[in-house]
N, CA, C and O atoms as a GROMACS GRO file, in nm:
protein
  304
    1UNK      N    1   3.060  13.583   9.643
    1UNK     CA    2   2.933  13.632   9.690
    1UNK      C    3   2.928  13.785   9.682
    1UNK      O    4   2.828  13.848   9.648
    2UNK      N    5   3.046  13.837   9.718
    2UNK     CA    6   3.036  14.002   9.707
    2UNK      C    7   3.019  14.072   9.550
    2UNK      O    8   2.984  14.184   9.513
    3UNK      N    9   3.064  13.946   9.476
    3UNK     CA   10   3.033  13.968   9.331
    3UNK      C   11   2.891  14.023   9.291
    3UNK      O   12   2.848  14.116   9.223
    4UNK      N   13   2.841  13.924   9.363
    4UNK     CA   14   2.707  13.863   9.324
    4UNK      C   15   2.654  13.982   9.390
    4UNK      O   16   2.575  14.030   9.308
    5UNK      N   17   2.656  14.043   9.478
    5UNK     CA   18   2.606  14.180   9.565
    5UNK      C   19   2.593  14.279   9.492
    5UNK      O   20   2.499  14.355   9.467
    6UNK      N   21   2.745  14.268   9.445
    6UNK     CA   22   2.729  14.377   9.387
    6UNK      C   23   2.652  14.423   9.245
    6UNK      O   24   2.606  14.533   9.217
    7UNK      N   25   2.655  14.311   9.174
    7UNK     CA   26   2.596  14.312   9.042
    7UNK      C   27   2.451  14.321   9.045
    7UNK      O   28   2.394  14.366   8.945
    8UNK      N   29   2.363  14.272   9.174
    8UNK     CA   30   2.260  14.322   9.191
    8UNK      C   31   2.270  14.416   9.219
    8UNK      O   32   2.220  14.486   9.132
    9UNK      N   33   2.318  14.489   9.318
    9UNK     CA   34   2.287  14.635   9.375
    9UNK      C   35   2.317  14.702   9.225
    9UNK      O   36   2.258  14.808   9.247
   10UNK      N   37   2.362  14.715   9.102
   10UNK     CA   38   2.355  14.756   8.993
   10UNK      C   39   2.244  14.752   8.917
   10UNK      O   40   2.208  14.849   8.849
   11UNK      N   41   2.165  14.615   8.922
   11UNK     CA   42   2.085  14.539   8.836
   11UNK      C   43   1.963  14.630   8.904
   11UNK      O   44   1.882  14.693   8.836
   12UNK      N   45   1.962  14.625   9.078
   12UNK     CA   46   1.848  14.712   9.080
   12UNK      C   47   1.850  14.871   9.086
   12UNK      O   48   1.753  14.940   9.054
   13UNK      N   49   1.968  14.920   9.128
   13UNK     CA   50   1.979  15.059   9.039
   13UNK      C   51   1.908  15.099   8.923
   13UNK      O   52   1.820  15.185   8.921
   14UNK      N   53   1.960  15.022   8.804
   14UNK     CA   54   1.871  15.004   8.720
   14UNK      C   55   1.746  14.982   8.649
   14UNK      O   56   1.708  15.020   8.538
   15UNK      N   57   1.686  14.906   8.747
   15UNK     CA   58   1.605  14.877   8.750
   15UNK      C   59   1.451  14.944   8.757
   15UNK      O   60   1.447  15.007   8.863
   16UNK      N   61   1.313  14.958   8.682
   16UNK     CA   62   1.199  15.013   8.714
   16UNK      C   63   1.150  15.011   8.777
   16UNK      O   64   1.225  14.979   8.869
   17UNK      N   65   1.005  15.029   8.834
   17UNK     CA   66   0.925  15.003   8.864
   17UNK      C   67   0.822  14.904   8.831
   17UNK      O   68   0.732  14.872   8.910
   18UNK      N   69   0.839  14.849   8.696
   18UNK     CA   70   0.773  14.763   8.635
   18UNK      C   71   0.860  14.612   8.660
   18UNK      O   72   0.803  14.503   8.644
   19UNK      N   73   0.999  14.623   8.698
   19UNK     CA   74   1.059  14.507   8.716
   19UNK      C   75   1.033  14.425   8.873
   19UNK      O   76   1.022  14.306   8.903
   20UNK      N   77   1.030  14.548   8.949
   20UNK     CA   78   0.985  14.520   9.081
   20UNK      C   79   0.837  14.446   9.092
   20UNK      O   80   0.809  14.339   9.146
   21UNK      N   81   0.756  14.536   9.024
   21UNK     CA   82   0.657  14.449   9.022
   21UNK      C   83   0.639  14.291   8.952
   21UNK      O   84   0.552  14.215   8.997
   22UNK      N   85   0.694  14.265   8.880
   22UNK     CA   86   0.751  14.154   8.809
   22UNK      C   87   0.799  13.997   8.906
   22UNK      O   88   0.768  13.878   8.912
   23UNK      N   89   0.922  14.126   8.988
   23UNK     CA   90   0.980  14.046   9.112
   23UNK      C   91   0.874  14.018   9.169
   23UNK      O   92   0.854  13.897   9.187
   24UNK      N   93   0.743  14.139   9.228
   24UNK     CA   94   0.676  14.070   9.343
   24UNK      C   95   0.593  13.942   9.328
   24UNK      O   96   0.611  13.841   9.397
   25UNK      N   97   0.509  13.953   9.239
   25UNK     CA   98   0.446  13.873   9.159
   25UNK      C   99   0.564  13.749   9.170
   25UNK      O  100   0.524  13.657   9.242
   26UNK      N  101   0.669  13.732   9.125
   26UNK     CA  102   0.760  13.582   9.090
   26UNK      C  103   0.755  13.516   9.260
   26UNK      O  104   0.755  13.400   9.303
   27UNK      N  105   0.752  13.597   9.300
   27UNK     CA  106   0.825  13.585   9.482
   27UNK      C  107   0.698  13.523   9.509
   27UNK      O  108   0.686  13.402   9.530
   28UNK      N  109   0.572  13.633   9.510
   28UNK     CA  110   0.460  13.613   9.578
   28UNK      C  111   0.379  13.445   9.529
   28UNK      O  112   0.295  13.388   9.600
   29UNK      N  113   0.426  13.397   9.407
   29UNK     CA  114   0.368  13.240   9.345
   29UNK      C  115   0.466  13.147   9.363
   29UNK      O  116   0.438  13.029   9.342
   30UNK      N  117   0.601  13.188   9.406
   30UNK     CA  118   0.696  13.055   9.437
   30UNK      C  119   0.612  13.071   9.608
   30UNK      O  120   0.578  12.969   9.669
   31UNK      N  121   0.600  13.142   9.638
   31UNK     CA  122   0.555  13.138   9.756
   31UNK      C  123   0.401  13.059   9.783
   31UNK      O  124   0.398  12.961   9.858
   32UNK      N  125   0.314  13.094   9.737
   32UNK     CA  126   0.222  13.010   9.714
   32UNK      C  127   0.204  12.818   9.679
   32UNK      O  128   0.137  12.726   9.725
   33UNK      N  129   0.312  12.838   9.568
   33UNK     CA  130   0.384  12.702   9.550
   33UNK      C  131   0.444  12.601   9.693
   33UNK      O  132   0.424  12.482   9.717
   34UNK      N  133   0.526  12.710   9.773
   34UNK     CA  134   0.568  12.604   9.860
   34UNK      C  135   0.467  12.611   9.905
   34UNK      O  136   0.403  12.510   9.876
   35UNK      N  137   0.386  12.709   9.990
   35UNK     CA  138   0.321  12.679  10.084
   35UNK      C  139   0.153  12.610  10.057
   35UNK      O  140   0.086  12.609  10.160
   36UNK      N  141   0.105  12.572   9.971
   36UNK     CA  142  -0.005  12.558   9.935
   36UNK      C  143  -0.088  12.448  10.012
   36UNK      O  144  -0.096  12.331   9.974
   37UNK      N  145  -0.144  12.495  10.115
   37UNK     CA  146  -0.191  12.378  10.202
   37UNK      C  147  -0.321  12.314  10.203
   37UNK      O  148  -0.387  12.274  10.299
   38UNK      N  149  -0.355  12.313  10.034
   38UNK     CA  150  -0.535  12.304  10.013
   38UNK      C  151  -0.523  12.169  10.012
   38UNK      O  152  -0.429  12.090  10.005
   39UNK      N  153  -0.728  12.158  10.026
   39UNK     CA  154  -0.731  11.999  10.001
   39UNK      C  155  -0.654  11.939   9.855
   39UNK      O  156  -0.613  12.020   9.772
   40UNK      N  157  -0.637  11.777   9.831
   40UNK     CA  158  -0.610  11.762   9.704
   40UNK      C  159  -0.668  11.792   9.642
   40UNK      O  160  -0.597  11.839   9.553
   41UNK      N  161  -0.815  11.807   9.601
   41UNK     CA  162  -0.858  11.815   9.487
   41UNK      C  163  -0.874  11.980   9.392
   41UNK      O  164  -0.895  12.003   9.272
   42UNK      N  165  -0.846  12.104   9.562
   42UNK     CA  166  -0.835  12.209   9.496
   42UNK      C  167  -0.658  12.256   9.433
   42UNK      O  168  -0.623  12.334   9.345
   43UNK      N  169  -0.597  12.185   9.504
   43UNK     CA  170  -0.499  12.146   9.513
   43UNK      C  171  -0.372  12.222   9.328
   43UNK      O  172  -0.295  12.306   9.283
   44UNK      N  173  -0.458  12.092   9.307
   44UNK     CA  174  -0.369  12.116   9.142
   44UNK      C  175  -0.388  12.229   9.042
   44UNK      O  176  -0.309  12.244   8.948
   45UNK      N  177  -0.496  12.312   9.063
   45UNK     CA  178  -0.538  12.427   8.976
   45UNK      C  179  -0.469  12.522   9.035
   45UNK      O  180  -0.431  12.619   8.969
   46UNK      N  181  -0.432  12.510   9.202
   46UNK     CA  182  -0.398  12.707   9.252
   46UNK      C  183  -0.227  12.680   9.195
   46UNK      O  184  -0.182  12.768   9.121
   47UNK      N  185  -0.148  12.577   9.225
   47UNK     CA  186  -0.064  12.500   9.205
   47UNK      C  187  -0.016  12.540   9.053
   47UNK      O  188   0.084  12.612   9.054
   48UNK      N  189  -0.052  12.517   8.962
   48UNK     CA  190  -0.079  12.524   8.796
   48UNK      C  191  -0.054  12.608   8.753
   48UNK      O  192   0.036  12.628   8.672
   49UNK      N  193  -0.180  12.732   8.832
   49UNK     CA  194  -0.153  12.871   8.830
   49UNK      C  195  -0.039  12.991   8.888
   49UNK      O  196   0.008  13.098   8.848
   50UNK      N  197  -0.032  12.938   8.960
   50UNK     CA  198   0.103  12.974   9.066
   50UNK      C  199   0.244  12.974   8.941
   50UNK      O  200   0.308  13.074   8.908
   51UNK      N  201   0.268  12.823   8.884
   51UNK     CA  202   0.385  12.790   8.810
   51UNK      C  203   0.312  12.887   8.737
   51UNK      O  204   0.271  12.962   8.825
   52UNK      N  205   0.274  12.929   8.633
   52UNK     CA  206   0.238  12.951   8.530
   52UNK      C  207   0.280  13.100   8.584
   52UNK      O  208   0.389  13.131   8.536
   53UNK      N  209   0.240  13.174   8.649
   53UNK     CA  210   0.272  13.326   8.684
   53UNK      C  211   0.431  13.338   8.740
   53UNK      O  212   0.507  13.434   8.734
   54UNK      N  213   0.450  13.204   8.794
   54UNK     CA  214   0.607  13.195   8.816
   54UNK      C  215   0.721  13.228   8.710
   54UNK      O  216   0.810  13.312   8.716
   55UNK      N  217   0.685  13.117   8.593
   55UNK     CA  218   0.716  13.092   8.509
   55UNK      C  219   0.720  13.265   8.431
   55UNK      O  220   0.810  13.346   8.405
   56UNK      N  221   0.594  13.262   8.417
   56UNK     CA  222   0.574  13.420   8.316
   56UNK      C  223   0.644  13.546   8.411
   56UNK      O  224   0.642  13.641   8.333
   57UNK      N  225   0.680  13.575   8.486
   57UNK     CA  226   0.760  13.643   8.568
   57UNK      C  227   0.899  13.627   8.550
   57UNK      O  228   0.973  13.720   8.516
   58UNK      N  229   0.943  13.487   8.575
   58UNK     CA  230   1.089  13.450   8.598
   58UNK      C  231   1.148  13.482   8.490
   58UNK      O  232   1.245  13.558   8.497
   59UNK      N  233   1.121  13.451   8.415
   59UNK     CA  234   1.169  13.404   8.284
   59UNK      C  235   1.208  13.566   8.218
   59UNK      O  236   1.316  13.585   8.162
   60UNK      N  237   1.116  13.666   8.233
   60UNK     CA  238   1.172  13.801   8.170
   60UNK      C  239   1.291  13.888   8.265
   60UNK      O  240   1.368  13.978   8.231
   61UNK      N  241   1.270  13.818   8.398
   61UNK     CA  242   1.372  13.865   8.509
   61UNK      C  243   1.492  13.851   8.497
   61UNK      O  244   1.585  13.915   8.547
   62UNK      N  245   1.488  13.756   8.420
   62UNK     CA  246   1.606  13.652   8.453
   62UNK      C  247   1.725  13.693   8.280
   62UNK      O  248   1.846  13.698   8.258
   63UNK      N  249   1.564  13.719   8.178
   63UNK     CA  250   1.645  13.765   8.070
   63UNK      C  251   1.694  13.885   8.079
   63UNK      O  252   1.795  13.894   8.009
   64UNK      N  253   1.667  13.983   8.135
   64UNK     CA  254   1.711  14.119   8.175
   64UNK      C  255   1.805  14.114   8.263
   64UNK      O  256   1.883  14.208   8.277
   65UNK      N  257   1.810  14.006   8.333
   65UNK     CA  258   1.935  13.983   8.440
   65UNK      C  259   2.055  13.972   8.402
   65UNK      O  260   2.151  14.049   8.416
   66UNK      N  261   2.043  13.842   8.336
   66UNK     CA  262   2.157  13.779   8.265
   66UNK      C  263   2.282  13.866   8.216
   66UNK      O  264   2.396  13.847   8.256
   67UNK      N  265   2.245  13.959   8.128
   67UNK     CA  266   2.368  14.050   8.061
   67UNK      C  267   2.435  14.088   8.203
   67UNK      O  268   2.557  14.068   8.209
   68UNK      N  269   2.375  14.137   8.308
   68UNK     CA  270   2.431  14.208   8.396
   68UNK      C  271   2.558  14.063   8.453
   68UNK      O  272   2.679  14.087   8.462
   69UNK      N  273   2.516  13.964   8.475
   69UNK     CA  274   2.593  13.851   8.516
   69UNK      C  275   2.706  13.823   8.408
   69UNK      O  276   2.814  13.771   8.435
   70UNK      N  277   2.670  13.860   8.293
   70UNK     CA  278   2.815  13.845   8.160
   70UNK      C  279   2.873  13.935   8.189
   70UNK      O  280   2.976  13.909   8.251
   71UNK      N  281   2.850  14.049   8.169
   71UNK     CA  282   2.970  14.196   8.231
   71UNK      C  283   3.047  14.200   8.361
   71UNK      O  284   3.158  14.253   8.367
   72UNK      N  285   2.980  14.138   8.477
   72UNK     CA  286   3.068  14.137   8.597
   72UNK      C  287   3.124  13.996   8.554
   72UNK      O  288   3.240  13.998   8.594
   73UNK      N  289   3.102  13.882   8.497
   73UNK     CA  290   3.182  13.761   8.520
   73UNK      C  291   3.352  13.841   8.379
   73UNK      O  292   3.470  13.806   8.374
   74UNK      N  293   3.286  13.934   8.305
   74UNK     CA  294   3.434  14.000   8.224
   74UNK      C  295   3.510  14.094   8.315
   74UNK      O  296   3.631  14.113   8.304
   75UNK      N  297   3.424  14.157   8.416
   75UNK     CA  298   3.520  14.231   8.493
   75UNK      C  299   3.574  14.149   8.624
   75UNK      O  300   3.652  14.205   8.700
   76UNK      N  301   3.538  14.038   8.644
   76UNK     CA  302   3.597  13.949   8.748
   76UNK      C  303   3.743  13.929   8.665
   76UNK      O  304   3.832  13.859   8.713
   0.00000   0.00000   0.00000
């Protein structure tokens, strides 16, 4: 786990201003996701949209992440 600490506290060192916003956005629609307490029928569109901004968020986070997780798993 202290691995894992630490390679973030690097990752966001690094990190922009444009990634943060990235993060908030990913955070702010998994969040929506769990909590989505509409009727069914509005239900499946906020839902849809939510994944979809999840998705388009996560996914560049996660590719920019990654290298940082190969370099500390070589210096482990």
């Amino acid at each position: 786990m202290k691995r894992l600490f630490k390679v973030a506290d690097r990752y966001a060192k690094e990190s922009s201003w444009q990634d943060y916003a990235l993060l908030k956005i990913c955070l702010f629609s998994a969040g929506i996701m769990a909590g989505a307490a509409l009727p069914a029928r509005c239900k499946k569109p906020v839902v849809y949209s939510a994944m979809g901004a999840f998705v388009a968020t996560y996914v560049p986070l996660m590719l920019k992440f990654l290298p940082y997780l190969e370099e500390g798993r070589k210096d482990a």
